[in-house]
C-alpha positions as CSV (number, residue, x, y, z in Angstrom):
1,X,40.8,8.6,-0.3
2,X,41.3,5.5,-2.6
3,X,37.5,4.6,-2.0
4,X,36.2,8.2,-3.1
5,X,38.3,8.1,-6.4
6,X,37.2,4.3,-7.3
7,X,33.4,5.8,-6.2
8,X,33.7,8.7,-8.0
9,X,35.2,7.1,-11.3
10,X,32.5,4.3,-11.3
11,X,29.5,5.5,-10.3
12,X,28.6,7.3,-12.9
13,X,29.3,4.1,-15.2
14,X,27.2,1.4,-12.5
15,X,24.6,1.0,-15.7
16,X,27.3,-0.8,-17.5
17,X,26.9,-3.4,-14.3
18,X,23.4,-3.6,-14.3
19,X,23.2,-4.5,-17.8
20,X,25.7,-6.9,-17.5
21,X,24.1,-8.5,-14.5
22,X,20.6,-8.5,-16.0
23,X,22.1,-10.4,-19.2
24,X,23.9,-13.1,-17.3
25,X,21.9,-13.7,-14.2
26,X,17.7,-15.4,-14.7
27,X,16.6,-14.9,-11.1
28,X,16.8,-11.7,-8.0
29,X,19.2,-13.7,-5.6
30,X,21.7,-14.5,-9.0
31,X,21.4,-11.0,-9.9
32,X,22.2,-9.8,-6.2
33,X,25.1,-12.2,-5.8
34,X,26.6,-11.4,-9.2
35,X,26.4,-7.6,-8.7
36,X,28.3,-7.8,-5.6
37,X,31.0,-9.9,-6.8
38,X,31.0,-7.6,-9.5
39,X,31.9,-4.6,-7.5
40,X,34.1,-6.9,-5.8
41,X,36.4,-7.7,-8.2
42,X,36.2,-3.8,-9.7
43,X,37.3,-2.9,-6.1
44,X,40.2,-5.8,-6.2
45,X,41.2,-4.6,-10.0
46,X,40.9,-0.9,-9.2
47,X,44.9,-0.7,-8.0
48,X,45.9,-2.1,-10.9
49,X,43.5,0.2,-13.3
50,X,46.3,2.6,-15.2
51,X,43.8,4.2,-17.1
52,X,45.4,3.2,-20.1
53,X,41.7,2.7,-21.5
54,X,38.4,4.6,-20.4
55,X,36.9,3.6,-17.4
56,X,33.7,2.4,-19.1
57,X,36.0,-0.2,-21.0
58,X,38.0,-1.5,-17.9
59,X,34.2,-1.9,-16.2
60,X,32.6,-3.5,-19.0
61,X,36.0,-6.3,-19.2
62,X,36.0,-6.6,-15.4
63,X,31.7,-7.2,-15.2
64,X,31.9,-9.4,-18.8
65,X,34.6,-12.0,-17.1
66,X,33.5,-11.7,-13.4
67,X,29.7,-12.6,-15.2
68,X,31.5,-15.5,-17.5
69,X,33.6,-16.8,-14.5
70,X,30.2,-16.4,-12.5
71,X,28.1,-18.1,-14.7
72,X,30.5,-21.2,-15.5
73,X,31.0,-22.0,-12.1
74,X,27.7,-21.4,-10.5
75,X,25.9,-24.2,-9.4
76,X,22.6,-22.5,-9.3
77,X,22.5,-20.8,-12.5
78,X,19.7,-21.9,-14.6
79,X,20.1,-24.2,-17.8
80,X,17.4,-23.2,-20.0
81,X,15.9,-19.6,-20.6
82,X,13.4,-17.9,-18.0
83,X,10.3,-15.9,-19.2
84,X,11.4,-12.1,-18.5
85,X,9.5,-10.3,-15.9
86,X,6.2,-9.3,-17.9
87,X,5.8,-6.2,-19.5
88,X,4.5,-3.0,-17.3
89,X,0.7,-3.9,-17.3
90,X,-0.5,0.4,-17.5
91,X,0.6,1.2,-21.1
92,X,-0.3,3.9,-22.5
93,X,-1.5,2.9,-26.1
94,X,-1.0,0.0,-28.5
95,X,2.4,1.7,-29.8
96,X,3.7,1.5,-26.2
97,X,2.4,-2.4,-26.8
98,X,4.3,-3.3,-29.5
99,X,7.4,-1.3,-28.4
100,X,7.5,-3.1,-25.1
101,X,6.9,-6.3,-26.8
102,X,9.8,-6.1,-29.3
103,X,12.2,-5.1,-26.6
104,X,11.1,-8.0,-24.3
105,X,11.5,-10.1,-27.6
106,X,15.1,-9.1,-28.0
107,X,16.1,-9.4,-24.5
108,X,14.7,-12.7,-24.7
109,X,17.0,-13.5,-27.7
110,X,20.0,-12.0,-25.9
111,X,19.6,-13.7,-23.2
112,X,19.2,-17.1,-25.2
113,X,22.8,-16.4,-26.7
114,X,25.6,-17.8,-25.2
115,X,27.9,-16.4,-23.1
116,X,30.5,-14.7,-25.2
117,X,27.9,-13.9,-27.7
118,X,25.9,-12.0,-25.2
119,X,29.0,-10.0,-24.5
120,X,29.8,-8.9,-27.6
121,X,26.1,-8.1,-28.8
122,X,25.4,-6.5,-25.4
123,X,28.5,-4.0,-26.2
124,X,27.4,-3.3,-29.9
125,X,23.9,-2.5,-28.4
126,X,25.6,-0.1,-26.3
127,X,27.4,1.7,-29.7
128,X,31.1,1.1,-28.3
129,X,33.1,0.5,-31.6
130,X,34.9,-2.7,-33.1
131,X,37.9,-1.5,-31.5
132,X,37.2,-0.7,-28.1
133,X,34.8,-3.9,-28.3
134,X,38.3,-5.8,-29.2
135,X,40.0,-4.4,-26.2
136,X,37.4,-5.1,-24.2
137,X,37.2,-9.0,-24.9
138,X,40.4,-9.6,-25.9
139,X,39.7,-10.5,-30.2
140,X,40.6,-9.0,-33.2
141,X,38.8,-5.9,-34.3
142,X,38.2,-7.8,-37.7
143,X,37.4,-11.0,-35.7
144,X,34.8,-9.1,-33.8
145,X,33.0,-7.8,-37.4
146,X,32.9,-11.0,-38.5
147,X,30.8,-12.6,-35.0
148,X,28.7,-9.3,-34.8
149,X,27.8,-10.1,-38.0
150,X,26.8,-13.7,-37.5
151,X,25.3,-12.7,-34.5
152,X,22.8,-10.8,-35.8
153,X,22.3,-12.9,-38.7
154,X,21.5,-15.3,-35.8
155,X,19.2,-13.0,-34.5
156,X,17.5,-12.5,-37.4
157,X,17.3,-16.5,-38.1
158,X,15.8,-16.5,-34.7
159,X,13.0,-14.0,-35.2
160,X,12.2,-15.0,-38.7
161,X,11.3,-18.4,-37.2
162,X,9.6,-17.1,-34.2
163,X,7.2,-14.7,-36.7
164,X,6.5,-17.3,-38.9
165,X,5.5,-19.6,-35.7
166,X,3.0,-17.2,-34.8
């Protein structure tokens, strides 16, 4: 009984885990080992789930620290930033192109952030508000305006540089 209600509450949410695990994790076996110890600890957390918040917030806190806690403390985790997979090699015309390529691009720059930084950008992306974002990571609703802000200021350090490179 216990396993249907945790499967029927989080499956329909398991994209929240899959992004986090694709932000945090560079290579397949990471990504397999942190999704299971993912759904791990939601299964270990899930008695003590009140539902004092919506589901989609306890999932995102419980993924965001299992992925810090993950990526501190695994040996195997690379230092420096992998080249994404490449982009789908059929695409349907140069818009697709360029579409493809700036998404790449800001995965890339996600992905270059650091930990708690990808957190809180990763949420943003995802349109949850300043103050389920502040629940969800423990700060301040005005401390999490003021990184968003330099996070994307960041960002847009980043690819200012990177365009003028090219």
């Amino acid at each position: 009984m216990v396993k249907t209600e945790f499967l029927q509450l989080t499956m329909p949410h398991q994209g929240i885990i899959f992004k986090v695990v694709n932000i945090y994790a560079d290579h397949k076996e990471d990504k397999d080992d942190l999704l299971q110890e993912i759904w791990l600890q939601l299964w270990l957390a899930y008695p003590r789930f009140k539902a004092a918040s919506k589901i989609s917030t306890w999932m995102y806190q419980v993924a965001l620290n299992t992925a810090l806690t993950y990526t501190r403390n695994s040996a195997t985790r690379s230092k420096h930033l992998q080249h994404l997979a490449a982009a789908p090699a059929a695409v349907a015309d140069d818009d697709d192109k360029v579409k493809h390529e700036q998404e790449r691009l800001l995965w890339e720059m996600i992905r270059s952030l650091p930990n708690a930084e990808k957190a809180l950008i990763l949420l943003y992306i995802e349109g949850i508000g300043y103050r389920e974002i502040a629940e969800i990571t423990g700060e301040s609703e005005s401390n999490v305006g003021v990184k968003l802000n330099r996070i994307k200021q960041k960002m847009k350090s980043n690819l200012n540089t990177n365009t003028k490179k090219q």
